[in-house]
C-alpha positions in Angstrom: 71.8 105.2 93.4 73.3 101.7 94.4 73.5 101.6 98.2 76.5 100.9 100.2 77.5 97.1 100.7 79.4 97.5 104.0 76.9 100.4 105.5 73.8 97.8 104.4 75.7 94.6 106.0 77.7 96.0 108.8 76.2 99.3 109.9 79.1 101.5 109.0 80.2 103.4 106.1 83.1 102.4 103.8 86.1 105.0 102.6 84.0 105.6 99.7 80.7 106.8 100.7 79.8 110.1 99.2 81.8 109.4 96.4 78.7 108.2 93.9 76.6 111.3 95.1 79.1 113.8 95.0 79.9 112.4 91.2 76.1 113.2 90.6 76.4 116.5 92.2 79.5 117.5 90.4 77.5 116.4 87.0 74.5 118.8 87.9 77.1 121.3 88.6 76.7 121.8 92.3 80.6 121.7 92.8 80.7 123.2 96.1 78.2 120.7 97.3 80.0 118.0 95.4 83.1 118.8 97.7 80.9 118.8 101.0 79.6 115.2 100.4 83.3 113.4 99.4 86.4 116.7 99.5 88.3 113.7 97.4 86.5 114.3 94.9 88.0 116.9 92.8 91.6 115.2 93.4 90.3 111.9 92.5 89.5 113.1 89.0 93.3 114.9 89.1 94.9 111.2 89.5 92.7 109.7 86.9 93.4 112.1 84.7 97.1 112.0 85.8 96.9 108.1 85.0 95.3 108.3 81.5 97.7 111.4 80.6 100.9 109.5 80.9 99.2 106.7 78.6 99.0 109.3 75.7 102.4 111.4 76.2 105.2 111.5 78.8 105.0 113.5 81.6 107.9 114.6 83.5 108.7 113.4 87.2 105.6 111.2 86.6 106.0 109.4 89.3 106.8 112.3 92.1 103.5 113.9 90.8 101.7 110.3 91.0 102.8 109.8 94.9 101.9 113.5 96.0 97.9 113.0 94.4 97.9 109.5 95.7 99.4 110.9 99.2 96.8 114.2 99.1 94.1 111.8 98.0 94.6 108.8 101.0 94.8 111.5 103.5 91.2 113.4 101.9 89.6 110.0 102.0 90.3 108.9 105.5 89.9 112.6 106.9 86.7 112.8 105.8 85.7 108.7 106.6 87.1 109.7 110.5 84.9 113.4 110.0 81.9 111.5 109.3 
C-alpha cells in the first residue's frame, strides 16, 4: 500500500485515508468492512459511474443527480475525517 503523504509529513490524516484499503477490501469482497474503513466508498463508485455514464448516453436531470452524490459524498468524507 502507498502510505499517506500528509499523515507521514504532518502527523494527521488527509480526507482520503481509508479510501486505498477499503478499495482492496471491497475487491476481496469484504463490503461491510470496506464501508467501516472509508463509508464514501460505495457512493464514490456511484459518482464515477454517474460521470462515465453521461459520456456514453444522456441522462436525465444529470446535473441534479450529479450535485446530490457530490453533496452525499462531501458530507461521507468529512464525517468520517472529523469521526476519525
Amino acid at each position: 500500500m502507498l502510505p499517506c503523504l500528509t499523515k507521514t509529513l504532518f502527523g494527521v490524516e488527509c480526507f482520503g485515508c481509508g479510501l486505498q484499503r477499503a478499495a482492496v477490501l471491497l475487491f476481496r469482497g469484504e463490503f461491510t468492512a470496506a464501508f467501516q474503513m472509508y463509508p464514501a466508498i460505495y457512493t464514490l463508485i456511484l459518482l464515477f459511474a454517474l460521470i462515465f455514464t453521461r459520456n456514453l448516453i444522456r441522462i436525465p436531470h444529470y446535473s441534479k443527480i450529479l450535485y446530490i452524490l457530490v453533496a452525499i459524498n462531501l458530507a461521507l468524507i468529512v464525517g468520517n475525517y472529523f469521526l476519525k
